[in-house]
C-alpha positions as CSV (number, residue, x, y, z in Angstrom):
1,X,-72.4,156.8,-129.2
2,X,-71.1,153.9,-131.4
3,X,-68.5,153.0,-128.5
4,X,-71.5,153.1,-126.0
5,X,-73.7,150.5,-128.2
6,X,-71.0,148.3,-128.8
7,X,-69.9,148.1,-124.9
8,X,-73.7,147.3,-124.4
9,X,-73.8,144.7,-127.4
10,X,-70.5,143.0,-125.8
11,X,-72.3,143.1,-122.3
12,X,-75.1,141.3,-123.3
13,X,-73.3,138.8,-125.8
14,X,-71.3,137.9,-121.9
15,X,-74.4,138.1,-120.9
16,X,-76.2,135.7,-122.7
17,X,-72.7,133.3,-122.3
18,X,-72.7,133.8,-118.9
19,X,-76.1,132.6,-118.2
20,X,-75.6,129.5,-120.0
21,X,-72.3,128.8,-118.7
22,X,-74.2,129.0,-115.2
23,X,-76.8,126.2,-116.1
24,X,-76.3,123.2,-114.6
25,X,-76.5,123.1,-110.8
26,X,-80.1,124.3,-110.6
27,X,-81.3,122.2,-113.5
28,X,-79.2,118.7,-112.0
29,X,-81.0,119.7,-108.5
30,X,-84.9,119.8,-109.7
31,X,-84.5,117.2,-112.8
32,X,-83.2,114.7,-110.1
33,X,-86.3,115.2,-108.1
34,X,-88.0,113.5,-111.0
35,X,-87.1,109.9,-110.2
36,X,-89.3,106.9,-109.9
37,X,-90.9,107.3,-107.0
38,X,-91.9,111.0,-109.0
39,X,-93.2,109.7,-111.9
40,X,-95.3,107.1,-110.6
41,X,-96.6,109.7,-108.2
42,X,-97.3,112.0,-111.5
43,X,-98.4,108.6,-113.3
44,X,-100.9,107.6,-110.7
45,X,-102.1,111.6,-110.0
46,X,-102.8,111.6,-113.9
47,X,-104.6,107.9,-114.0
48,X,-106.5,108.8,-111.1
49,X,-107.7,112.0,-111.4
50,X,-107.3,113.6,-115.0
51,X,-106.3,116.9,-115.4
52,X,-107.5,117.8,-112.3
53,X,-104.4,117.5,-110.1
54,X,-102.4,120.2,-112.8
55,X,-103.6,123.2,-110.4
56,X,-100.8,121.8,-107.7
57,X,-97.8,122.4,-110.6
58,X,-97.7,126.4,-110.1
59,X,-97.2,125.9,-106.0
60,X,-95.0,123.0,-106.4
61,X,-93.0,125.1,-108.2
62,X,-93.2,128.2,-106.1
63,X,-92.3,125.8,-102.9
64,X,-89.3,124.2,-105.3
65,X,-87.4,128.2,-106.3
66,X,-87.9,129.6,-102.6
67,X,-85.7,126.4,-101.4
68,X,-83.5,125.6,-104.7
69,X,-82.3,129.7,-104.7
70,X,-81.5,129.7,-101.0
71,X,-79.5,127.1,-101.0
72,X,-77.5,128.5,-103.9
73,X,-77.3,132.0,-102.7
74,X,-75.6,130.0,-99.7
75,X,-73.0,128.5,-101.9
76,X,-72.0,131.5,-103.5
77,X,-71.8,133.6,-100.7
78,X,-69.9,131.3,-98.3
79,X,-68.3,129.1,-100.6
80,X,-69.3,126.1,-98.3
81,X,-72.2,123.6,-98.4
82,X,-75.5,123.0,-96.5
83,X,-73.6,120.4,-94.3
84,X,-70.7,122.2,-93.1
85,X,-72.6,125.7,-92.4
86,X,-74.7,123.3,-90.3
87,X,-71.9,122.5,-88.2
88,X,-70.7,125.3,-87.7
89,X,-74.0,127.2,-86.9
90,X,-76.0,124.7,-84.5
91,X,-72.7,122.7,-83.4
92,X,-71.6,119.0,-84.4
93,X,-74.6,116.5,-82.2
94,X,-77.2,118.1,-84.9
95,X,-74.5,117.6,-87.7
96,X,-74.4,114.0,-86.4
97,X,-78.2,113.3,-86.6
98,X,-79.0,115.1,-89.8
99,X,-76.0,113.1,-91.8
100,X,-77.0,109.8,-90.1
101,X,-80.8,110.3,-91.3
102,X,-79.8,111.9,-94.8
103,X,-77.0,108.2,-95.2
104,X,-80.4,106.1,-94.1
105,X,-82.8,108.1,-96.6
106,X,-80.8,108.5,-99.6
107,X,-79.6,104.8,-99.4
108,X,-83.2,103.9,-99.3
109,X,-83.8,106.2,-102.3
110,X,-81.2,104.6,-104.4
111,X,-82.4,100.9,-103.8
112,X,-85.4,102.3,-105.1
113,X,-84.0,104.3,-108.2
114,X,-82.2,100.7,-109.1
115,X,-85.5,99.0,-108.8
116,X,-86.9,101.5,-111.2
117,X,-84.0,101.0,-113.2
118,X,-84.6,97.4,-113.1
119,X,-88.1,97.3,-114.1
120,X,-88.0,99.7,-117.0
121,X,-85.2,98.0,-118.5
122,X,-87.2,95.0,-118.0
123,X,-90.0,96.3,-120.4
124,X,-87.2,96.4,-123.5
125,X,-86.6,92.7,-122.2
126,X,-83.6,93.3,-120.2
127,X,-83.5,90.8,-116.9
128,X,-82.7,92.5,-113.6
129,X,-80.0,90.4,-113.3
130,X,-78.1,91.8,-115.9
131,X,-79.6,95.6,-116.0
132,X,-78.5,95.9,-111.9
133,X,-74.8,95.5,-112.1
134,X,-73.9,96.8,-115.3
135,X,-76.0,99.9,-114.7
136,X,-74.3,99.8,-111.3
137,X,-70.9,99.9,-112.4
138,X,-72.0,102.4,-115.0
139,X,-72.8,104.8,-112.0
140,X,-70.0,103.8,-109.9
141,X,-67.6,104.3,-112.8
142,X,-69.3,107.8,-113.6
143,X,-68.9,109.3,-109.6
144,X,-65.9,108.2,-109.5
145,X,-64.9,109.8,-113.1
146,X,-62.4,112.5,-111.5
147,X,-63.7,115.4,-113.4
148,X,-67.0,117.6,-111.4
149,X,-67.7,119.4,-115.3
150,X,-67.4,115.8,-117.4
151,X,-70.4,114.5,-114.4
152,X,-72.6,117.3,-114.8
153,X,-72.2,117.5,-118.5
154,X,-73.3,113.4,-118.7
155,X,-75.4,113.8,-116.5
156,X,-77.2,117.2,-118.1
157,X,-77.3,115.2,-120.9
158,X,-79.2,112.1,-119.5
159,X,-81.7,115.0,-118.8
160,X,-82.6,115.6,-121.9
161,X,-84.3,112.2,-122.4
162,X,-86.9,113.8,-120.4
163,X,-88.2,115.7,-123.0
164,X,-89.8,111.7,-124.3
165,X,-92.7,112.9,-121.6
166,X,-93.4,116.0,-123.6
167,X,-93.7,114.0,-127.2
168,X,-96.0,111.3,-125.4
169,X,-98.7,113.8,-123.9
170,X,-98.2,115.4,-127.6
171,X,-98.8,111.8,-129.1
172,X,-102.1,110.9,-126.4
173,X,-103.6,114.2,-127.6
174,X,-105.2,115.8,-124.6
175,X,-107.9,118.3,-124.7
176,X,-105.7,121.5,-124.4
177,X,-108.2,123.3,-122.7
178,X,-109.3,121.3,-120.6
179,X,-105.6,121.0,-119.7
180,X,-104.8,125.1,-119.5
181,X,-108.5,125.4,-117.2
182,X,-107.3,122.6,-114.7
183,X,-103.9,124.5,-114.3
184,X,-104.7,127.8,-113.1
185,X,-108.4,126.6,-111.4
186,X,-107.7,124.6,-108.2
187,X,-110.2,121.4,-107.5
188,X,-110.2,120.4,-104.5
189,X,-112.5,116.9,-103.6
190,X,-113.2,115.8,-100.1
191,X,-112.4,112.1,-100.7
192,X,-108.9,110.8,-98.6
193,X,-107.7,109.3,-101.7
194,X,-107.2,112.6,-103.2
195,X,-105.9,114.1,-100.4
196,X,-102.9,111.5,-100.0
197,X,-102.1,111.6,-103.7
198,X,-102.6,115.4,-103.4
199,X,-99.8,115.4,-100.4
200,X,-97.7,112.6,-102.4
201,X,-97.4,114.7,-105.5
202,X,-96.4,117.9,-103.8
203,X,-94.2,116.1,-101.7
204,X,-92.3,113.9,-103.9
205,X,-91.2,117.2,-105.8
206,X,-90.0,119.2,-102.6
207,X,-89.6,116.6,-100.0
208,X,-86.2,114.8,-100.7
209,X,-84.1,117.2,-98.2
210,X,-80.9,115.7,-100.0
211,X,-81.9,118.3,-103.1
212,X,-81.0,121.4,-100.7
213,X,-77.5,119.3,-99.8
214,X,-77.3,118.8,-104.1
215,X,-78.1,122.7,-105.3
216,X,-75.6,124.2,-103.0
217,X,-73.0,121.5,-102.9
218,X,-73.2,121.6,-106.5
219,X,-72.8,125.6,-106.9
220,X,-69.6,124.9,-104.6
221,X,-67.9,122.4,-106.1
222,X,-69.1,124.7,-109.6
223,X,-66.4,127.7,-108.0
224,X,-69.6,130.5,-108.1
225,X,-69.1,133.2,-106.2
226,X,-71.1,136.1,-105.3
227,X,-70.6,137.8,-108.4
228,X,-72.8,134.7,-109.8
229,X,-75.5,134.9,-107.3
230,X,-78.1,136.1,-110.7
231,X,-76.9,134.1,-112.6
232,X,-77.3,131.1,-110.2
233,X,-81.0,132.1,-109.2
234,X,-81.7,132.0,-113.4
235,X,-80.7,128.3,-113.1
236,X,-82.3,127.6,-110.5
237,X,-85.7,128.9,-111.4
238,X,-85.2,127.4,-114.9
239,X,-84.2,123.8,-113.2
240,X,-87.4,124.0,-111.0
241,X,-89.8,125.2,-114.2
242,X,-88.6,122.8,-116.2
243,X,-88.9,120.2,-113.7
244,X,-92.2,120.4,-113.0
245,X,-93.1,121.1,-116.8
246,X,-92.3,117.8,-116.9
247,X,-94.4,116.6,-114.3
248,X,-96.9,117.9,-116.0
249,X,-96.8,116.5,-119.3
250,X,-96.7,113.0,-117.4
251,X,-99.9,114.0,-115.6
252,X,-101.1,114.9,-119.2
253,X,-100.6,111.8,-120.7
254,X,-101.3,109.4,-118.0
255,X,-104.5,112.0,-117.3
256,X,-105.6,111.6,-121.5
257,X,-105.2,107.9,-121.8
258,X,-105.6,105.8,-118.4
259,X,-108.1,108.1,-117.1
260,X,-110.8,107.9,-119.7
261,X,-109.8,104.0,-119.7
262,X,-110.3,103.7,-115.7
263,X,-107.1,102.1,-115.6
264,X,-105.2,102.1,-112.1
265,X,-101.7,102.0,-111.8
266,X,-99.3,101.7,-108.9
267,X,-95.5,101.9,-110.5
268,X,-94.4,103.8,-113.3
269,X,-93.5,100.6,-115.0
270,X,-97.3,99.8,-114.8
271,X,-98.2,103.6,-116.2
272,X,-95.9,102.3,-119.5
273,X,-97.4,98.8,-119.6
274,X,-100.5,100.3,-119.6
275,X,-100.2,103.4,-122.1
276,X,-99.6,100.5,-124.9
277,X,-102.7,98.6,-125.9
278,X,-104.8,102.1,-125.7
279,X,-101.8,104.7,-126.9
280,X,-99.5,102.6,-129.2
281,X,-96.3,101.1,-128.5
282,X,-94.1,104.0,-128.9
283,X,-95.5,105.7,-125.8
284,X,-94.5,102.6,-123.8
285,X,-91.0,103.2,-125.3
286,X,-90.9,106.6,-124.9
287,X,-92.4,106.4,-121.2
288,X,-89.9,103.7,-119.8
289,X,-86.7,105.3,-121.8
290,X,-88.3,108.4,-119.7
291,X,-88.3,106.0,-117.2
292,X,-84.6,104.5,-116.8
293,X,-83.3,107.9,-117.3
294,X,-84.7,109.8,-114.3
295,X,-84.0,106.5,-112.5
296,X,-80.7,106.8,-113.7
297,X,-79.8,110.4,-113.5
298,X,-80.6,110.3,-109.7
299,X,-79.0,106.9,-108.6
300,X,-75.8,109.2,-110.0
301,X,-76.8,112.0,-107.8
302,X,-77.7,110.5,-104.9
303,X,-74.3,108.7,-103.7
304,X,-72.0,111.5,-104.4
305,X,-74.5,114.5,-103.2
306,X,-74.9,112.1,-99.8
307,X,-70.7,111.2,-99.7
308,X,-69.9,114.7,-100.3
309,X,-72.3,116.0,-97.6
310,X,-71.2,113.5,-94.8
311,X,-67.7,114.0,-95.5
312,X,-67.9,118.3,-95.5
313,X,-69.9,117.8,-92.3
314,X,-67.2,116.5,-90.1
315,X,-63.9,117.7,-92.6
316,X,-63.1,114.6,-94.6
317,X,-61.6,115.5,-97.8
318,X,-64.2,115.2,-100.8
319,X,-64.6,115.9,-104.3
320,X,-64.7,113.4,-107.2
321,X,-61.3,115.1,-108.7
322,X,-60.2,113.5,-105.2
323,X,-57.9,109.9,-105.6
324,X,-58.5,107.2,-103.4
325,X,-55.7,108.0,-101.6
326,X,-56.8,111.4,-101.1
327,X,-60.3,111.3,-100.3
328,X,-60.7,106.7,-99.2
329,X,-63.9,108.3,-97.0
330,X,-65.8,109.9,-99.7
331,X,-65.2,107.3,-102.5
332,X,-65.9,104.1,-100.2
333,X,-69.5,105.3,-99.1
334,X,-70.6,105.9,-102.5
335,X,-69.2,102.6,-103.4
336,X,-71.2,101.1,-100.4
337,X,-74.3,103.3,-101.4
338,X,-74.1,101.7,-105.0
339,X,-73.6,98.4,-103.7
340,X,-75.3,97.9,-101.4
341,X,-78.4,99.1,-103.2
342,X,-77.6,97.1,-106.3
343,X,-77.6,94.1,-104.2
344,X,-80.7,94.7,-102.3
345,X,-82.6,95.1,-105.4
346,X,-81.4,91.3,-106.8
347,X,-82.3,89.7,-103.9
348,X,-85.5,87.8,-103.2
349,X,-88.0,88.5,-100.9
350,X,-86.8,92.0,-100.2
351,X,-90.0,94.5,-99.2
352,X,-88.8,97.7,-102.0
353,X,-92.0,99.4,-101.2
354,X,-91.3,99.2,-97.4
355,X,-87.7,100.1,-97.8
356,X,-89.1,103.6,-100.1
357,X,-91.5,104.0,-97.8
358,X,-89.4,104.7,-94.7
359,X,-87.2,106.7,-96.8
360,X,-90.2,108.7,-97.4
361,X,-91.0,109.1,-93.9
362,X,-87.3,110.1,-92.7
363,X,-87.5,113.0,-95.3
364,X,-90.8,114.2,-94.7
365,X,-89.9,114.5,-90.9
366,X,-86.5,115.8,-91.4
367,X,-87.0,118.3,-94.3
368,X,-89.0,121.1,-92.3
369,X,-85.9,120.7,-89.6
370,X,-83.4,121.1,-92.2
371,X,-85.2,124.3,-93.9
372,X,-85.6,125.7,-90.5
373,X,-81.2,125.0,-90.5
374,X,-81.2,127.1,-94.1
375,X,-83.6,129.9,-93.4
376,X,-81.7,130.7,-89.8
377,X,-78.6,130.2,-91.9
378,X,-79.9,132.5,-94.6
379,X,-81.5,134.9,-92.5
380,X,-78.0,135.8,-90.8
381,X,-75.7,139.0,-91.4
382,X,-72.8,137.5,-89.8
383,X,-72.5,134.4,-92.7
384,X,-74.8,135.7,-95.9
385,X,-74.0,139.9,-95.0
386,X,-75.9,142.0,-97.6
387,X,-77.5,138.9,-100.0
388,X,-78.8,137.3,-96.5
389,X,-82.9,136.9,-96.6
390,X,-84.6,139.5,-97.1
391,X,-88.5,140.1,-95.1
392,X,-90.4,139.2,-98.5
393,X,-88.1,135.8,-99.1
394,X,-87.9,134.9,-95.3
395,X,-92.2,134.8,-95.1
396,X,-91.9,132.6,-97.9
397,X,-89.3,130.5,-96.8
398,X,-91.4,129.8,-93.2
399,X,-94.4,129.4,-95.2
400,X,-92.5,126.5,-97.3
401,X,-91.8,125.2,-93.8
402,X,-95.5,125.3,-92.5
403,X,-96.8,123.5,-95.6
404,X,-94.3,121.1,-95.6
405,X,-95.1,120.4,-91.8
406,X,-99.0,120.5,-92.7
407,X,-98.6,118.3,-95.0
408,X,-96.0,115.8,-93.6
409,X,-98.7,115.4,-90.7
410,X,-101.8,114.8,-92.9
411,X,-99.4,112.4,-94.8
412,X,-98.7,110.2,-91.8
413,X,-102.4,110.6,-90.3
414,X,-103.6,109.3,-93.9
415,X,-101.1,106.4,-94.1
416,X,-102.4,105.6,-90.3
417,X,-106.1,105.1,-91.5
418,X,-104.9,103.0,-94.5
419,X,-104.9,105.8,-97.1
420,X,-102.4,105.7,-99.2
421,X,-101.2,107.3,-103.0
């Protein structure tokens, strides 16, 4: 009996190690989602609307697990990412087109995490000119660091400055009821308006397609196996809670103060200017230091996850343990990415909301084809064997698809009749 309780006791004390020494992919995958173009989204949902955009966190995050654990379950079981399973499942033309738009996107996506970068810097009185390239070689001197674990322990710890959203909803005090009734009730309002910033916020948590290329390629380059699948699917349903906890708690705040003020905001740099005359200066500090963070922890993300996907795709050597020498490919696009974004952002007269924009309208037409890519590579014995999809996860995974498609089209038909979030 006393040998039986202390195998157990050792079994879960590996246990409870073992799930923490799996937390990181899942948690890097989601958080990153929260960038600027995120939190303005939240910002403006919250200055708009209230509360009453909260109902949209529990499917965001239902949408954000079904394609996060897929994707990771595909790492551990082939040991390969999203890219190269791609190519060798629907042939190199469709590699071609889907690495081509994912190079355009996330290059527009980091010109716009360096703009974010810029202009909440900017409200601790750091000029762009001097934020942009030091931040820039800051990022370029962290991808190209050598070391996968040192990047995602940096980087997991750049995360944590997220938790600044949670102490300024706690500091706006919001009427928790209010709050916990607009979560679990949905309000839905026949006005356009809503409908694009309804579309906006569910898609700037699901829609960035390079987050699939990120969760897998991350549990690959992390050495999980199949033995880790569990442990895997912990982190990744942890990364996508926590995510959009912290989505919320920016709709709370922005929801308590500018609402009630009829304040209208269209950046988050505009949310933090405006939280300070009616909330106090430290939630303008603690929203841009939220702010630069998220701006910062995905213009680290996106070059490497983009690089590494590109290069797997057509069997370039990759890997930031990789020299120059080794792997000249991988390293000189994410120096181009960083550069050329860096650059972009300094120079004036350059449209940034255009130049987000069309990266916004490349994902949301690509992402349903590259879930219909996972779920046909999930679904099939032959690659996944017995942790392939199961009936139950499959009719989730094609609903993800429909409402992604839905709302992509609804998106685009709004933005035609001048609607936008």
């Amino acid at each position: 009996m006393q040998n039986t309780k202390q195998k157990a006791s050792t079994k879960q004390k590996l246990t409870i190690a073992a799930i923490f020494g799996a937390m990181g992919p899942g948690l890097l995958a989601a958080l990153s989602g929260n960038d600027a173009g995120g939190i303005a989204t939240y910002s403006s949902a919250g200055a708009s609307y209230g509360y009453k955009m909260l109902w949209m966190l529990p499917v965001m995050t239902v949408l954000l697990i079904v394609t996060q654990e897929t994707a990771a379950r595909c790492g551990c079981v082939t040991g390969k990412g999203l890219a190269s399973l791609i190519r060798e499942r629907f042939g190199v033309r469709r590699s071609v087109l889907a690495m081509a738009a994912l190079l355009i996107a996330n290059t527009a996506v980091t010109i716009s995490e360096f703009a974010g970068i810029a202009s909440g810097l900017a409200l601790f009185g750091v000029p762009a000119s001097i934020s942009v390239p030091l931040v820039a070689l800051l990022v370029w001197m962290l991808t190209m660091s050598g070391s996968f674990q040192r990047i995602e322990k940096i980087l997991l710890l750049v995360s944590c400055v997220f938790v600044t959203y949670i102490v300024a909803a706690f500091m706006a005090g919001p009427n928790w009821g209010e709050v916990a009734v607009d979560l679990v009730v949905p309000n839905i309002q026949n006005d356009p308006s809503y409908v694009s910033l309804v579309v906006a916020t569910i898609g700037t948590t699901i829609a960035p397609f390079w987050m699939i290329f990120l969760a897998q390629n991350n549990v690959v380059d992390k050495n999980a196996g199949e033995d880790d699948i569990v442990l895997q699917r912990i982190d990744t349903v942890s990364g996508s809670i926590a995510a959009d906890v912290i989505a919320g708690f920016i709709i709370i705040t922005t929801g308590t103060v500018l609402f009630p003020a009829g304040v209208q905001i269209s950046d988050a740099a505009d949310a933090a200017r405006a939280l300070e005359p009616i909330a106090g200066q430290w939630s303008t500090v603690l929203f841009a230091s939220g702010l630069v963070a998220a701006s910062f922890l995905a213009a680290c993300v996106l070059p490497g996850v983009t690089s590494s996907a590109i290069c797997e795709a057509f069997g370039w050597e990759r890997g930031a343990d990789r020299s120059w020498d080794e792997a000249p490919v991988y390293r000189g696009i994410i120096t181009a990415i960083i550069g050329i974004s860096a650059v972009l952002v300094l120079m004036p007269g350059v449209d940034l909301f255009q130049i987000m924009m069309t990266s916004q309208v490349i994902n949301g037409v690509l992402l349903p084809v590259v879930l219909v890519f996972q779920v046909v590579i999930a679904a099939d014995r032959h690659i996944m064997g017995g942790n392939r999809n199961g009936r139950v996860w499959n009719v989730l995974t094609w609903a993800t698809i429909g409402v992604i498609t839905v709302l992509t089209v609804v998106m685009f038909v709004l933005q035609a009749m001048g609607y936008s979030a």
